[in-house]
C-alpha positions in Angstrom: 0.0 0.0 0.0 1.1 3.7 -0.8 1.0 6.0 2.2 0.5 9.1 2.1 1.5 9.9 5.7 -0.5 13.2 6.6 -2.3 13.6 3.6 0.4 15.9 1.2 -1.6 14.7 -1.7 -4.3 16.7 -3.3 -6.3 13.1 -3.1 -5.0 12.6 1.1 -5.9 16.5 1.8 -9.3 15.9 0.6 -9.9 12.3 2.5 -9.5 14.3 5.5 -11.4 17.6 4.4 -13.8 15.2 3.6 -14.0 13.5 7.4 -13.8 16.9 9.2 -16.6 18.3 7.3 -19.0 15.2 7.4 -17.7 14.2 11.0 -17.3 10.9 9.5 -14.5 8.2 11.0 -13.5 6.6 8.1 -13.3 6.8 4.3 -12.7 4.7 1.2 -12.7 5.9 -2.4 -12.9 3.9 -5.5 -12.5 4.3 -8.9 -14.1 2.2 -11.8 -11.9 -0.1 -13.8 -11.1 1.8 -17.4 -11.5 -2.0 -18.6 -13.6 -4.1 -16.7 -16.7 -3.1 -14.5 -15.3 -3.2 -12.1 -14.5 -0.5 -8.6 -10.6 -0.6 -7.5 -10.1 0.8 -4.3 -8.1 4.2 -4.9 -7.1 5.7 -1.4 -8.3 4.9 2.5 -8.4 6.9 5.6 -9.6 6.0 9.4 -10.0 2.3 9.1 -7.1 -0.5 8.8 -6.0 -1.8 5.7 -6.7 -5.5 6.4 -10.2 -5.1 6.7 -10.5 -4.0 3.2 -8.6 -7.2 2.1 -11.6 -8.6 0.5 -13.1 -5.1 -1.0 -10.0 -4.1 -2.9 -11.8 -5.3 -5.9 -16.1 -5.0 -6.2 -17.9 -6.3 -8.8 -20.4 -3.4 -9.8 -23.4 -5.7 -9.8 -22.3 -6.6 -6.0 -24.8 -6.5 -3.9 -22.4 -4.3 -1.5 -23.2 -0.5 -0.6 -20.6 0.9 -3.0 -21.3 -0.8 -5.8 -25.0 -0.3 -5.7 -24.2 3.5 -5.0 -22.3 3.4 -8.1 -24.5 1.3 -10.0 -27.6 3.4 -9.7 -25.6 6.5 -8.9 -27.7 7.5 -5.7 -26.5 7.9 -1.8 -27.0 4.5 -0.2 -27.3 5.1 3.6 -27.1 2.6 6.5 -27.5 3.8 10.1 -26.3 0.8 11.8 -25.7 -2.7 11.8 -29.0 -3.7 12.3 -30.1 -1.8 9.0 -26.6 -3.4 7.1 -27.9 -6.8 8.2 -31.2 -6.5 6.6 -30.0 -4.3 3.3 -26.8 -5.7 2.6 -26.3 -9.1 4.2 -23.5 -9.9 2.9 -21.7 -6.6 4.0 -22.8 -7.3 7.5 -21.7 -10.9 7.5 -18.1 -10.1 7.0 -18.2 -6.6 9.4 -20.1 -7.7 12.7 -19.7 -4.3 13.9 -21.8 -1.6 15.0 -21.1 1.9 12.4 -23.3 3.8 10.0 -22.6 3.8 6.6 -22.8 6.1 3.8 -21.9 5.9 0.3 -22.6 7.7 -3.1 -21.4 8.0 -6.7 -18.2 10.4 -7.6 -19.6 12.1 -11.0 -17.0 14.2 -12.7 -19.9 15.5 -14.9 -18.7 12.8 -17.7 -20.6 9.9 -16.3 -19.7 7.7 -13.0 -16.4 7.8 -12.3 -16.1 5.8 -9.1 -17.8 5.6 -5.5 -17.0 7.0 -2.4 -18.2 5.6 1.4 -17.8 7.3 4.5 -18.6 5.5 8.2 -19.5 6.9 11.3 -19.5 6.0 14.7 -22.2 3.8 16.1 -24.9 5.4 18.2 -25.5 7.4 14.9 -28.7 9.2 14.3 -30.9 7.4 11.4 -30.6 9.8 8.9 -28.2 12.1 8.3 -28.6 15.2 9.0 -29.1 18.6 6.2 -25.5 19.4 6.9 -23.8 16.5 6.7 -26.1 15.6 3.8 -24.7 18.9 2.0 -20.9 18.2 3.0 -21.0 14.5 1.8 -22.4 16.0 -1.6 -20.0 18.6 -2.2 -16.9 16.3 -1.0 -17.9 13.8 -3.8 -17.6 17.0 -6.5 -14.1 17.6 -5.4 -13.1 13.7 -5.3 -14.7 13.2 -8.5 -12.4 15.9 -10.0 -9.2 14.5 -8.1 -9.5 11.0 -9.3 -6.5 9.9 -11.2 -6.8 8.9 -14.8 -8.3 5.8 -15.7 -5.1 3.3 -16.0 -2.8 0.2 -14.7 -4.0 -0.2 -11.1 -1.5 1.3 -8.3 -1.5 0.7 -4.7 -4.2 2.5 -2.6 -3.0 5.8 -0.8 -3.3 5.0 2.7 -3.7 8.5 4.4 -3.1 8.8 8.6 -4.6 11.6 10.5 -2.2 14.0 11.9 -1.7 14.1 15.3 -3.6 15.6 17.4 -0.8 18.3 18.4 2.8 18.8 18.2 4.5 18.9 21.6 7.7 19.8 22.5 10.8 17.7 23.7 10.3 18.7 27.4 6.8 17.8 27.2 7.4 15.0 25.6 9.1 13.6 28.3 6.8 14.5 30.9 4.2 12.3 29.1 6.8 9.3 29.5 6.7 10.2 32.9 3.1 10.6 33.6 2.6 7.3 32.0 5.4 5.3 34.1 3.9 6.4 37.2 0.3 5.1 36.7 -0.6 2.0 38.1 -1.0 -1.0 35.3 0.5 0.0 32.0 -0.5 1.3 28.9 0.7 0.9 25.0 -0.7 2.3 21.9 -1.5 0.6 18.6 -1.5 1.8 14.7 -4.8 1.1 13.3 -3.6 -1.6 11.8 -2.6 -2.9 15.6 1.1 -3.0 15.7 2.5 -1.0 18.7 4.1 2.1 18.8 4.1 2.7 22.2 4.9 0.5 25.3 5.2 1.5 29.1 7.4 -0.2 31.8 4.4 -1.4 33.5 3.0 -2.9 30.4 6.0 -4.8 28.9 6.4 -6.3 32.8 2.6 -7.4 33.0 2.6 -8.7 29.5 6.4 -10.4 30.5 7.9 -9.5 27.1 10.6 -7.2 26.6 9.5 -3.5 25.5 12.0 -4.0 22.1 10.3 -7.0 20.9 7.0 -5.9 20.6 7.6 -2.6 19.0 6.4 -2.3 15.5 4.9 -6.5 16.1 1.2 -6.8 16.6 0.6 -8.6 20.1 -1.3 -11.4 18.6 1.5 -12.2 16.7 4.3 -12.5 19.4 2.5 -13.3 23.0 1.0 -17.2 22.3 -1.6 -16.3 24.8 -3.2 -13.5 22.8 -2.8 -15.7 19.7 -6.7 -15.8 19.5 -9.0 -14.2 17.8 -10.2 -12.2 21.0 -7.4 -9.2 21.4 -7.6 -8.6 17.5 -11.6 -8.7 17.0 -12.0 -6.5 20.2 -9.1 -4.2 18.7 -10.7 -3.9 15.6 -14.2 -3.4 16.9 -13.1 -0.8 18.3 -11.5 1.0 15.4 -14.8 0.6 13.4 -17.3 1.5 15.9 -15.5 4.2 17.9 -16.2 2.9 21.0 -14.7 1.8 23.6 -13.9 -2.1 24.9 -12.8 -4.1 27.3 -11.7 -7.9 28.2 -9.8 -10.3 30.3 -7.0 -12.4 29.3 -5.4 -15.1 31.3 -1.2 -15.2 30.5 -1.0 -18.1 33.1 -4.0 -19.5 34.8 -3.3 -18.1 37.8 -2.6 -14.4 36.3 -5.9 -12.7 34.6 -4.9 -9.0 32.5 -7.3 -6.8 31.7 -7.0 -4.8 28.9 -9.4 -1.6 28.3 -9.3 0.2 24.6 -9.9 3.5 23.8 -9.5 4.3 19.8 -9.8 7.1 17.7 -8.8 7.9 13.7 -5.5 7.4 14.6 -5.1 4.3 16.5 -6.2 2.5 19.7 -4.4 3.4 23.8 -4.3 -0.1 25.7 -4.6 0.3 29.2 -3.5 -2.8 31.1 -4.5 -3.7 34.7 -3.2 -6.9 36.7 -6.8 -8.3 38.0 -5.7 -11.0 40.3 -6.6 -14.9 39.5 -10.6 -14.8 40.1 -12.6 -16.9 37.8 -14.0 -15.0 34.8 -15.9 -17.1 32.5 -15.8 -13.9 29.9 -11.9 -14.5 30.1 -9.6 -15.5 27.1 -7.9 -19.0 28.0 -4.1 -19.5 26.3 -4.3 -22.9 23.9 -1.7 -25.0 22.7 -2.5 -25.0 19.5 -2.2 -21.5 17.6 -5.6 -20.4 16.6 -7.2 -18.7 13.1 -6.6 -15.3 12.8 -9.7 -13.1 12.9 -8.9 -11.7 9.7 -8.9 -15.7 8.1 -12.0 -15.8 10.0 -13.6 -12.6 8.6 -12.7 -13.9 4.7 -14.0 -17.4 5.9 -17.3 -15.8 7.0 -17.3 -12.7 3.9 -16.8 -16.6 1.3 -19.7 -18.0 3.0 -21.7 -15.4 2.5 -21.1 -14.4 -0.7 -20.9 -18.2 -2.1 -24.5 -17.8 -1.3 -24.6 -15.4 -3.9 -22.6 -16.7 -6.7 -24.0 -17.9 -9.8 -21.8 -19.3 -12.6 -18.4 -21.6 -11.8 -16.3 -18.2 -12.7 -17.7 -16.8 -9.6 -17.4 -19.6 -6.7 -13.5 -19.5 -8.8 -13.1 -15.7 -8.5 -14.2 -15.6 -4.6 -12.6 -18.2 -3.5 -9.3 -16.7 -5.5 -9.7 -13.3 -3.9 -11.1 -14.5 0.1 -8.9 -17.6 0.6 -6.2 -17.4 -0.9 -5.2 -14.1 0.8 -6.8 -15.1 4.1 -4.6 -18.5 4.7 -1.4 -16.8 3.1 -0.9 -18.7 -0.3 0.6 -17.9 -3.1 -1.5 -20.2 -6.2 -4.8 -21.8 -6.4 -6.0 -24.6 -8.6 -9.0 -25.2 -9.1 -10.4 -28.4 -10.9 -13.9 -29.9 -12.7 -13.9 -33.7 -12.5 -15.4 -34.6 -15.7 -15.5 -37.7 -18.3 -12.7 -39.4 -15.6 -10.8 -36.5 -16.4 -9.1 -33.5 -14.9 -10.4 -29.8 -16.3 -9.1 -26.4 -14.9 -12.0 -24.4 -14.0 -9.6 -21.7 -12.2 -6.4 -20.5 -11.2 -4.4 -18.1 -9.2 -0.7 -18.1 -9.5 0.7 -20.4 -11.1 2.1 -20.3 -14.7 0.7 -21.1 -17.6 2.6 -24.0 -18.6 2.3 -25.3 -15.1 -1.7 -25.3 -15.7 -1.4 -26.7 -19.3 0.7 -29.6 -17.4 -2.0 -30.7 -15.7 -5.2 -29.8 -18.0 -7.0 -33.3 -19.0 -5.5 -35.7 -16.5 -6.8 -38.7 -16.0 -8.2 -40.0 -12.9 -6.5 -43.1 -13.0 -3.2 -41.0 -12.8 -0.7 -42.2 -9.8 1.3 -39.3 -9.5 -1.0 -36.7 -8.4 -2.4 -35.2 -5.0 -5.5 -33.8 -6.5 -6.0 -37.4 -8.4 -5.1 -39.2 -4.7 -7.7 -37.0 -3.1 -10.7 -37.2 -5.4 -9.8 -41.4 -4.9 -10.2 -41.1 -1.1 -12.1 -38.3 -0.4 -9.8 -37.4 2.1 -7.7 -33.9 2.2 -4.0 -34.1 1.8 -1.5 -31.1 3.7 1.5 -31.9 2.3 3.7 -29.3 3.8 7.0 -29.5 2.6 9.4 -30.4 -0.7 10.8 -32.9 1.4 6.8 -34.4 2.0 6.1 -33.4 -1.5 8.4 -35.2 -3.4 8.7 -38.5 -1.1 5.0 -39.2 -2.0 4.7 -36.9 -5.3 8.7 -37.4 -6.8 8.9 -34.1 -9.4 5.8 -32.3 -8.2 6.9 -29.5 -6.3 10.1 -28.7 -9.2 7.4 -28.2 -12.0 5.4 -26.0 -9.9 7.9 -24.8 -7.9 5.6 -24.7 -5.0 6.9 -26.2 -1.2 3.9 -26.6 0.3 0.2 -27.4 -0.5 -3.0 -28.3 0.7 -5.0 -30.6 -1.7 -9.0 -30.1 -1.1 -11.6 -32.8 -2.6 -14.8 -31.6 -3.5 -17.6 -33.8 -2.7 -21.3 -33.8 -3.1 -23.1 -36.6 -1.3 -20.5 -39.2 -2.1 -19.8 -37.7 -5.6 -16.7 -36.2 -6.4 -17.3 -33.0 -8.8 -14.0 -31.3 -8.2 -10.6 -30.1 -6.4 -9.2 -27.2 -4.8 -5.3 -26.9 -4.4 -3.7 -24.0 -2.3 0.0 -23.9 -2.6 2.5 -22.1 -1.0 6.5 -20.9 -2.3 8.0 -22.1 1.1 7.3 -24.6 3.7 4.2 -24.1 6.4 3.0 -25.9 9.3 -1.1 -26.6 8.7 -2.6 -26.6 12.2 -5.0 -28.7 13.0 -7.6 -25.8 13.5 -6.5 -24.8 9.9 -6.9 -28.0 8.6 -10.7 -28.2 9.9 -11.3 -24.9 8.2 -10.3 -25.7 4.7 -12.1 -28.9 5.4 -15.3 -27.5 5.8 -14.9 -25.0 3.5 -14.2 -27.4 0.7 -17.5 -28.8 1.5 -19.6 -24.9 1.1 -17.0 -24.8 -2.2 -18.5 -27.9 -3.4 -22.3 -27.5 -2.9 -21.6 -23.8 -4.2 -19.3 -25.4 -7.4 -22.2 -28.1 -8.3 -25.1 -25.5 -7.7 -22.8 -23.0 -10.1 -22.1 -25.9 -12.7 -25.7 -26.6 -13.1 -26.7 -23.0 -13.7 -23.8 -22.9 -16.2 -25.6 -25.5 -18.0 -29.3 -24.7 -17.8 -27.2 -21.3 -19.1 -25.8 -22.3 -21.9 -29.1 -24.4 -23.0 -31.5 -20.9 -22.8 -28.1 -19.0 -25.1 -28.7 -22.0 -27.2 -32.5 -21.8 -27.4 -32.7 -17.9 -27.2 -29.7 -17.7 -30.2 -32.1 -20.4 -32.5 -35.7 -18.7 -31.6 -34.3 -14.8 -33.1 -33.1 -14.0 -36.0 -29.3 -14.4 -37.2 -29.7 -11.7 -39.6 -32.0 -9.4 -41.0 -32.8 -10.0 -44.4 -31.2 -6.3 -46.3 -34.1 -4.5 -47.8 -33.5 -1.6 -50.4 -34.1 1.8 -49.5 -34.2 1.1 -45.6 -31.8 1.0 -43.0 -31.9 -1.2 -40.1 -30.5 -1.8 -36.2 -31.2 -4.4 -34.3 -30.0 -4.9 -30.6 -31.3 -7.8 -27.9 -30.0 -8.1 -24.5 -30.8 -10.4 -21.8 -31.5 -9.7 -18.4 -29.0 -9.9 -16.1 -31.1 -11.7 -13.6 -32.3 -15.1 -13.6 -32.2 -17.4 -16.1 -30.2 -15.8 -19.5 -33.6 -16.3 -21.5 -36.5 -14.5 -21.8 -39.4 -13.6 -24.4 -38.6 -10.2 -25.9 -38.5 -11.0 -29.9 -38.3 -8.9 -33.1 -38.5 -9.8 -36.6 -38.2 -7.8 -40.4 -40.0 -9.8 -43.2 -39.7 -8.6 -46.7 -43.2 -9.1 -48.5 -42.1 -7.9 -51.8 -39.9 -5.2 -53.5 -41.1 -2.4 -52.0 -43.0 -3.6 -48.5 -41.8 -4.7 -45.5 -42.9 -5.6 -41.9 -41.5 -5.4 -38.9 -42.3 -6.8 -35.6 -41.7 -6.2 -32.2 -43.1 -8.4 -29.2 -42.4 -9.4 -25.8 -43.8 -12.9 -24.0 -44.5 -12.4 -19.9 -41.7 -14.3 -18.3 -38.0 -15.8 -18.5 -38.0 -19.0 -18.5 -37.8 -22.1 -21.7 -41.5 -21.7 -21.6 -41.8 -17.9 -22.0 -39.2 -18.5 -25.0 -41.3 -21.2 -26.6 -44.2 -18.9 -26.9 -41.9 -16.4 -28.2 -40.8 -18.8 -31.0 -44.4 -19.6 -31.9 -45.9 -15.8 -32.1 -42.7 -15.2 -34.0 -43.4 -17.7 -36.4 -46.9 -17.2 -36.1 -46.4 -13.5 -37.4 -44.6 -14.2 -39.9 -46.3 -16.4 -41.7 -49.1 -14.2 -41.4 -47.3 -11.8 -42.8 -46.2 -13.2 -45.4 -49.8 -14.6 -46.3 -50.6 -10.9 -47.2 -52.8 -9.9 -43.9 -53.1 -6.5 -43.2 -51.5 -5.3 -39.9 -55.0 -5.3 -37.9 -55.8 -9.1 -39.0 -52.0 -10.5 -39.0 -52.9 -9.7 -34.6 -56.3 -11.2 -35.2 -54.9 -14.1 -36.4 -52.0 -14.5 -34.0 -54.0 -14.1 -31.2 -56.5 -16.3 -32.3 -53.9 -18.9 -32.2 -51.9 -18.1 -29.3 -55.8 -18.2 -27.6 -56.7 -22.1 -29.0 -52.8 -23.2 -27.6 -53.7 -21.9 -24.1 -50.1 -21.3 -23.0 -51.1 -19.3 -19.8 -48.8 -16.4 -20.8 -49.7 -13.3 -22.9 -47.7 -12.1 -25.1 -47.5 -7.6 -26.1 -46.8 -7.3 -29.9 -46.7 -4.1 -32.1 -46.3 -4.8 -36.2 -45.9 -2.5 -38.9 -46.4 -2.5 -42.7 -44.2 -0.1 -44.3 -44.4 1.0 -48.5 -40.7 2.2 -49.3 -42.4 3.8 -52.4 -44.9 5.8 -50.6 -42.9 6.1 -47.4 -46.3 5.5 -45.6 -46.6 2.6 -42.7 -49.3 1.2 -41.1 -49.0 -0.2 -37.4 -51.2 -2.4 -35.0 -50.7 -3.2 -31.1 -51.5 -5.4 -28.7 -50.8 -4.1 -25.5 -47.5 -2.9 -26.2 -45.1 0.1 -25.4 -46.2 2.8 -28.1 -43.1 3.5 -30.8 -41.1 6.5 -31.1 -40.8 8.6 -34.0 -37.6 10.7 -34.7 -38.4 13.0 -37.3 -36.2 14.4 -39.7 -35.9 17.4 -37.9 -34.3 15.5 -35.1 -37.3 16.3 -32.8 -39.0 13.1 -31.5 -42.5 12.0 -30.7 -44.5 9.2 -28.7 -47.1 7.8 -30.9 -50.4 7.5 -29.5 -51.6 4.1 -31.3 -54.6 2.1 -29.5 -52.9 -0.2 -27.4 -55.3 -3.3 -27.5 -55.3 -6.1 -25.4 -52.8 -8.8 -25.2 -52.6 -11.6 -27.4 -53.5 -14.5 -26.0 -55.9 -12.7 -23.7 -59.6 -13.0 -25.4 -59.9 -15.4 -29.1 -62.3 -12.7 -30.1 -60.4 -9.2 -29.6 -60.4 -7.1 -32.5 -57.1 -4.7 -33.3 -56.7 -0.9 -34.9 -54.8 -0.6 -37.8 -53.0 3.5 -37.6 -51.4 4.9 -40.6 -48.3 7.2 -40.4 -46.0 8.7 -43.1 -42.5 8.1 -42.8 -40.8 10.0 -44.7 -36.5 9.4 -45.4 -34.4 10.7 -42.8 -37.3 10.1 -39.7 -36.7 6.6 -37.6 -39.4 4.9 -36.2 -37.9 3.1 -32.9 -39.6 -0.1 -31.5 -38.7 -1.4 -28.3 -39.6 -3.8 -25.0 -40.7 -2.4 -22.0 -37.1 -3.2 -20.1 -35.5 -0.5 -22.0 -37.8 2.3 -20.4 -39.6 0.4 -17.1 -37.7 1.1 -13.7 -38.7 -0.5 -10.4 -41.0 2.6 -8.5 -41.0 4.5 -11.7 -43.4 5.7 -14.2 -43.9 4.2 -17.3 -44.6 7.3 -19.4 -42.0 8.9 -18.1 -39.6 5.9 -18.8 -41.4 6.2 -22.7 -41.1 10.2 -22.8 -36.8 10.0 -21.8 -36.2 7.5 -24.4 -38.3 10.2 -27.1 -35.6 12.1 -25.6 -32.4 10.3 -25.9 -33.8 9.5 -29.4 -33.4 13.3 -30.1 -30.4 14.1 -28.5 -28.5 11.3 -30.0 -28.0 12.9 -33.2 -26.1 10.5 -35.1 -27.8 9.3 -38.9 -26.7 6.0 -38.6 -29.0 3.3 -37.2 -26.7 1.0 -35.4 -24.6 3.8 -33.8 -27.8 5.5 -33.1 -29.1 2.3 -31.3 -26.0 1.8 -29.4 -26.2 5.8 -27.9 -29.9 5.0 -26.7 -28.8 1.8 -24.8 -26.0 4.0 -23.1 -28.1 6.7 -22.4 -30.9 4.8 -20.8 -28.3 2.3 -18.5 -29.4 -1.0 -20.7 -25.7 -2.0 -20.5 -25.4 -2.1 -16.2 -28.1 -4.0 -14.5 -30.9 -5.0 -16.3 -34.4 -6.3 -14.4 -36.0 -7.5 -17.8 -35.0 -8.5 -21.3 -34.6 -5.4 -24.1 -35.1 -5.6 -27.7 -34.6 -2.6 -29.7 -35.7 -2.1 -33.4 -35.0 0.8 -35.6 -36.3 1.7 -38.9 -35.0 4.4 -40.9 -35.9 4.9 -44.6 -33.6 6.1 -47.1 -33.4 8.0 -50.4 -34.4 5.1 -52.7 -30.4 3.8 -52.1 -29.7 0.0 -51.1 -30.6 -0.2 -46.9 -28.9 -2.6 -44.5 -29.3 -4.4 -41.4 -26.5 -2.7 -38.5 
């Protein structure tokens, strides 16, 4: 991590502007990815660095505070814990502590540049207040303009507060003095809990000398502070603000207690010998050196967030970015056991030719922990070259790793993968460690079969979806054409959103636009039949009114239990007049070739599917070259809590303002404009039709 000591930079001055202003604690900027969506976290301030292990990289479709701020660039506000756990469960999983939480979008006036959040200490009101409100607002103008250009990823500027007063040598020196002559002892801590400052008393009552535990964390050098008590309580006391106390016993006859008092620079330890009294709140020493509460806090942030993975890439990704960090290696395999074969599903690591070396190995294969381990079922910590290579002989020279721990994956007897964690040097796997991984394997596996089945039923609706739409659309003289479908990005990668262009002879064509309720294979097989059914209707030579009559007479007699919206025009190129007929769907959009746009009032009708006997309204309209008519499903302009004419009257408005002649360019422009490429609720299908001066059109 860069530091940035006081805060020289522009970026540091402005963390702690920022925090002085808004009274917040703690603050965290990020910046989006120039090539990946993707937030990196940029600089820090008030809260230690370890915490933010497994946030250095968000998704921005994580259900986490920043990237939602981001995402839908508005504040996101928690005042507590309690409202984290119920919001962002995830969030709260990972940070059991008590602090509010704000964060918002950083908008240099160029679009969304990154995220900012701020905490505060716990015992916050439940809202913020007007001036804080205003501070937090004008803060993320000035970070948004301070944000470096998009590029390579650097370290994050870690920025201390500056003490809280310069003293003097003299004084100084009396503050050594005071502090010697209280009872007990005290130290003081970075925020990241190493100590900076140790007192006579407290190096005695902790029986380590002072020069030993400078710049060391205590956890890491006094056995009996090994667990996760003194670091959890430190660094609940760093997020919340508050102070904490607990007992500690360094011999079973000898109980410390240790009382914490933290601010934005650190936490003062005040140590007090309490005598040998029973305390059932106490800290007992163990033989056996316990997890870290860091480890525990990825363990606990993988669980929770394996609950939200989807496909295989993302049970890969976490457990590459939680685990691997949290236990201190320095690769990960990960493998697929499929067709008695070995397939890499993920890796972190290792080289390439390390990977290929082991891609497509059979099962039956001797030399091999990950093959030994699927056999038995049984872990492996192999954790030496020494160990390595008596059981493995050339293992640990190809991959030049000394140490490993070699996880099956199993799912009710059936083996559907393997996890390796390797290490460069040798390491000791306690037993504690070793029932850890063990269990986590098993979450990985359930979460790895529950992904590879997505994956599938995935790649069956791309299948379906890909042969139920066109491939093409057929050219057509004299009008140009763009075409764009995307999915949702919930749920299942399918839905019923459809779109056609049928030529009927030299100089008419249709075009249709349609959207099934629904995203499942059902809601897709409907689509394919009032696609089809359309077209051939079409093609028959029915006039727009009666190609719905007919199709919805049909969709009626098959009873699907699903309506389906549809809008269909007739277009002459010669007479540049078209003809249109609804049922029940968004009305079009006509950019005309003035560049102003309009909202075309056409009867809506019912749905098809609804009533066999429902009658449509055929509406003409000239359409003249250099005017697009733009047909669309309702996911391009519906919003949850929003107004649907209001979602209809913006896209007439993005339609206008997104000047450019060309179909597919202009297509592409209203798709950024109205967010389609972020989250998506629903399916959208976009159509544009833009006649031409008697030239040859195309499809874009």
């Amino acid at each position: 991590m860069t530091t940035g000591g006081n805060g020289e930079a522009p970026l540091g001055q402005e963390l702690l502007r920022t925090m002085a202003e808004t009274g917040a604690t703690s603050i965290m900027v990020y910046e989006l990815a120039p090539d990946a969506p993707v937030l990196r976290l940029t600089a820090l301030s008030g809260i230690p660095t370890p915490v933010l292990d497994p946030w250095q990289r968000i998704a921005l479709a994580a259900p986490i505070p920043v990237a939602v701020a981001a995402r839908r660039q508005r504040l996101v506000w928690a005042a507590g814990h309690r409202q984290l756990a119920r919001d962002f469960p995830r969030t709260a999983v990972a940070l059991p502590y008590d602090f509010a939480l704000g964060a918002a979008p950083l908008d240099d006036g160029t679009g969304c540049r990154g995220a900012v959040v701020l905490l505060w200490p716990a015992g916050h009101p439940a809202e913020l207040s007007e001036a804080e409100r205003t501070a937090f607002e004008r803060a993320c103008r000035r970070l948004a303009a301070l944000l470096p250009t998009p590029g390579p990823p650097d370290a994050p500027l870690v920025v201390h507060k500056p003490p809280a007063r310069a003293v003097d040598p003299a004084e100084a020196l009396a503050t050594v003095d005071y502090v010697e002559r209280l009872p007990g002892g005290g130290c003081g801590l970075d925020m990241e809990g190493r100590v900076t400052m140790l007192s006579t008393g407290a190096a005695a009552l902790l029986g380590v000398d002072a020069a030993a535990l400078r710049g060391a964390r205590p956890w890491d050098v006094l056995p009996w502070l090994a667990g996760p008590v003194f670091e959890d309580r430190c660094r609940a006391a760093v997020m919340s603000r508050r102070p904490a106390a607990f007992t500690a016993y360094r011999t079973p006859g000898h109980r410390l207690t240790f009382r914490l008092f933290p601010d934005g620079r650190g936490v003062s330890v005040w140590i007090s010998d309490t005598g040998g009294e029973t305390d059932p709140e106490a800290h007992w020493p163990t033989e056996v050196m316990p997890l870290r509460a860091a480890q525990m806090y990825h363990v606990l942030h993988l669980a929770a967030a394996l609950t939200e993975a989807v496909g295989v890439k993302d049970v890969t990704d976490l457990f590459a970015e939680q685990i691997v960090p949290a236990f201190g290696a320095q690769a990960m395999l990960m493998y697929a056991a499929e067709a008695g074969r070995l397939r890499t599903i993920g890796q972190h690591g290792y080289a390439q030719e390390v990977v290929e070396a082991f891609e497509g190995l059979p099962l039956t294969s001797a030399n091999s922990p990950t093959v030994a381990a699927l056999a038995t079922g049984e872990p492996s910590f192999l954790g030496s070259v020494e160990e390595t290579e008596a059981r493995f002989p050339g293992l640990a020279a190809l991959t030049g790793m000394a140490a490993r721990a070699v996880l099956p994956l199993i799912v009710s007897g059936r083996p559907v993968g393997c996890c390796v964690l390797a290490y460069r040097h040798p390491r000791t796997f306690s037993p504690q460690e070793r029932q850890v991984l063990t269990s986590l394997a098993g979450l990985m596996a359930q979460a790895l079969d529950r992904a590879s089945l997505y994956d599938t039923k995935q790649q069956l609706a791309h299948d379906l979806q890909a042969g139920l739409l066109p491939h093409r659309l057929p050219p057509v003289p004299g009008l140009s054409v763009a075409a764009r479908y995307l999915p949702s990005t919930r749920g299942m990668d399918i839905g019923g959103d459809f779109y056609d262009l049928i030529r009927l002879d030299a100089h008419r064509v249709a075009a249709v636009i349609g959207d099934v309720q629904g995203h499942n294979a059902a809601a897709a097989a409907l689509m394919g039949q009032a696609r089809t059914a359309v077209h051939a209707f079409a093609a028959a030579g029915a006039a727009p009114d009666e190609v719905l009559n007919r199709t919805n007479r049909l969709l009626a007699d098959l009873d699907p239990e699903l309506f389906t919206s549809c809008l269909y025009v007739h277009l002459d190129l010669r007479t540049h007049q078209a003809c249109l007929a609804s049922a029940g769907h968004p009305p079009p959009v006509l950019r005309h070739p003035d560049g102003h746009a309009e909202v075309l009032r056409v009867p809506p009708g019912l749905l098809l599917g609804v009533a066999p006997d429902t009658r449509f309204a055929a509406s003409p309209l000239p359409l003249p070259p250099g005017a697009v008519l733009a047909l669309y499903t309702d996911g391009l302009v519906e919003r949850p809590g929003g107004d649907l004419e209001e979602g209809v009257a913006a896209l007439a408005a993005d339609l206008a303002a997104a000047r450019s002649p060309d179909p597919g360019a202009l297509a592409d422009a209203v798709l950024t404009r109205r967010g389609a490429r972020t989250e998506r609720l629903d399916d959208v299908a976009l159509l544009l039709l833009a006649p031409t001066h008697d030239g040859p059109g195309g499809a874009a």
